[in-house]
C-alpha positions as CSV (number, residue, x, y, z in Angstrom):
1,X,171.8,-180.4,12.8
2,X,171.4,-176.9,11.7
3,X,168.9,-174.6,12.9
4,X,167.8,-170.8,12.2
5,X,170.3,-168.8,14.1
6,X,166.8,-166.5,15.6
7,X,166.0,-170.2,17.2
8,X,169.5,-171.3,18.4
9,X,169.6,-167.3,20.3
10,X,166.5,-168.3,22.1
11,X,168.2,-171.8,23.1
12,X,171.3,-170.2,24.4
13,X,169.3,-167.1,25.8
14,X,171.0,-164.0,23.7
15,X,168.9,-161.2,22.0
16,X,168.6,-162.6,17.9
17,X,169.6,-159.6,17.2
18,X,173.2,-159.6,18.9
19,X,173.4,-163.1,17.3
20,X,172.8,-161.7,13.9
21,X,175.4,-158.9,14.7
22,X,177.8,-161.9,16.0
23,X,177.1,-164.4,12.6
24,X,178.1,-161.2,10.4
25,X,181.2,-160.2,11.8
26,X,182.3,-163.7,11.8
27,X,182.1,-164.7,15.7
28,X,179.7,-167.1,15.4
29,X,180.7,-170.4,12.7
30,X,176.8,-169.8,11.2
31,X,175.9,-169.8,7.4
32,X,173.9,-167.7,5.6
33,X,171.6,-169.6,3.3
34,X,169.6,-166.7,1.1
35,X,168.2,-164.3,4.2
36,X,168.3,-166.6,6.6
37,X,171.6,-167.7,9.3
38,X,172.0,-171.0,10.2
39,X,174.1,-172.2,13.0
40,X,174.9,-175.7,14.5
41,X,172.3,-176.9,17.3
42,X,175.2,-177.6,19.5
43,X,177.1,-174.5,19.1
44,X,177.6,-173.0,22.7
45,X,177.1,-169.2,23.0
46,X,181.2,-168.0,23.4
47,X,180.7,-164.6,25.8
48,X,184.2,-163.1,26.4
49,X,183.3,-159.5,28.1
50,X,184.8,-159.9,31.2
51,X,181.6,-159.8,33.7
52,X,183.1,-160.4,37.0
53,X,184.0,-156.4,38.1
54,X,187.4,-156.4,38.1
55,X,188.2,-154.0,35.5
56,X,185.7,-151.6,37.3
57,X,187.0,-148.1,38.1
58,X,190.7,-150.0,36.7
59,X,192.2,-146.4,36.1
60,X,191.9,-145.6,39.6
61,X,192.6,-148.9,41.0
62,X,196.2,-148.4,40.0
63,X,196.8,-145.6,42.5
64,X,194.2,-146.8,45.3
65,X,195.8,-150.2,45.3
66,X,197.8,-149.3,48.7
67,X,195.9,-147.1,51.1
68,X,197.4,-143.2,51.8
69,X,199.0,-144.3,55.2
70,X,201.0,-147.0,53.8
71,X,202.0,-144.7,51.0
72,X,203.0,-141.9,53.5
73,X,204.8,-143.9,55.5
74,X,206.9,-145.9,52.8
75,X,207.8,-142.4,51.8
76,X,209.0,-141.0,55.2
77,X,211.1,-144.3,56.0
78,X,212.6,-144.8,52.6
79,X,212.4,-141.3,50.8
80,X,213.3,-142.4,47.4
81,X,212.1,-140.7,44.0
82,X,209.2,-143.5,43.5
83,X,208.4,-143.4,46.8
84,X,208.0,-140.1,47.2
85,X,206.6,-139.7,43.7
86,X,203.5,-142.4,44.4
87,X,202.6,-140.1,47.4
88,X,202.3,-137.4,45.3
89,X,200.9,-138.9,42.5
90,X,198.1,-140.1,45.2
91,X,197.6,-136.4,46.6
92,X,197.1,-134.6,43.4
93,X,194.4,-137.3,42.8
94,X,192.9,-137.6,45.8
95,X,193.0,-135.0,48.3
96,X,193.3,-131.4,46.7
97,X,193.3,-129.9,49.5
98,X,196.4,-131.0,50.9
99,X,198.1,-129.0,47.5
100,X,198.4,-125.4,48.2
101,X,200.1,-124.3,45.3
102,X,203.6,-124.8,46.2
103,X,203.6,-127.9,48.8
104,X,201.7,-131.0,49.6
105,X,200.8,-130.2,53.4
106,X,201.1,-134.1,54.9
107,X,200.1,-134.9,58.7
108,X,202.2,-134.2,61.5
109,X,203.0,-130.9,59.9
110,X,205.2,-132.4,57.4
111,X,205.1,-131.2,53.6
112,X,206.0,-133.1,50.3
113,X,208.0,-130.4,47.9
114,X,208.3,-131.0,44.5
115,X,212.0,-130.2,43.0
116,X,211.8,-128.3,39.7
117,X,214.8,-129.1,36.7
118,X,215.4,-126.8,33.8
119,X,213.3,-125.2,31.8
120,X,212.8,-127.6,28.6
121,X,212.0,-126.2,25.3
122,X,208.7,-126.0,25.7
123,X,208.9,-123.5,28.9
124,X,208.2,-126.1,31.4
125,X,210.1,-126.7,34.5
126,X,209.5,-130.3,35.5
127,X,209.6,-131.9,38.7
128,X,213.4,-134.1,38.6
129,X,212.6,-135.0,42.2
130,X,210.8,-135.0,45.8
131,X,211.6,-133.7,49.3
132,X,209.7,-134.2,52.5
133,X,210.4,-131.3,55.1
């Protein structure tokens, strides 16, 4: 049975506005009949935002997702480019103060260097690689 979509919003517990906004863009199956919408009774109310959290803050999940001691230590025992280059990436976004312009100062007195390449065409020397001293 149809009903007047302002009725059916009430039912399902949405503003009649947003289901106005949904029946004209074509998310909801209603009909408009002169001025008016109508919509199925039985029509549920589809929601797909994503309401649970988990995309909060996703940017900076991406680099938080291991914790700076695991990082640090993955790149002490196994000093490889990504290793090395996920601590770094971590300190420049986290914890300014460790950069001093030239080196990343990391406990126990140790220091992550970047290694600068050529200058490109655009006069930019950038970092090929990683040492830890």
């Amino acid at each position: 049975m149809l009903i007047p979509l302002k009725q059916w919003a009430e039912n399902v517990g949405i503003n009649s506005a947003t289901a106005r906004q949904k029946a004209g863009r074509g998310k909801l199956p209603a009909v408009k009949v002169g001025r008016d919408w109508l919509i199925e009774e039985s029509t549920p109310n589809t929601d797909s935002r994503i309401k649970n959290g988990n995309y909060k803050d996703w940017r900076k999940k991406k680099m938080t997702r291991y914790d700076y001691q695991e990082l640090r230590e993955k790149a002490i025992s196994n000093p490889t480019f990504d290793n090395l280059k996920n601590l770094a990436d971590w300190l420049s976004n986290y914890d300014m103060n460790s950069w001093n312009g030239e080196f990343w100062d990391i406990d126990d007195g140790q220091r992550l260097y970047p290694v600068y390449g050529d200058e490109d065409e655009n006069g930019c020397f950038p970092i090929v690689n990683y040492e830890i001293a």
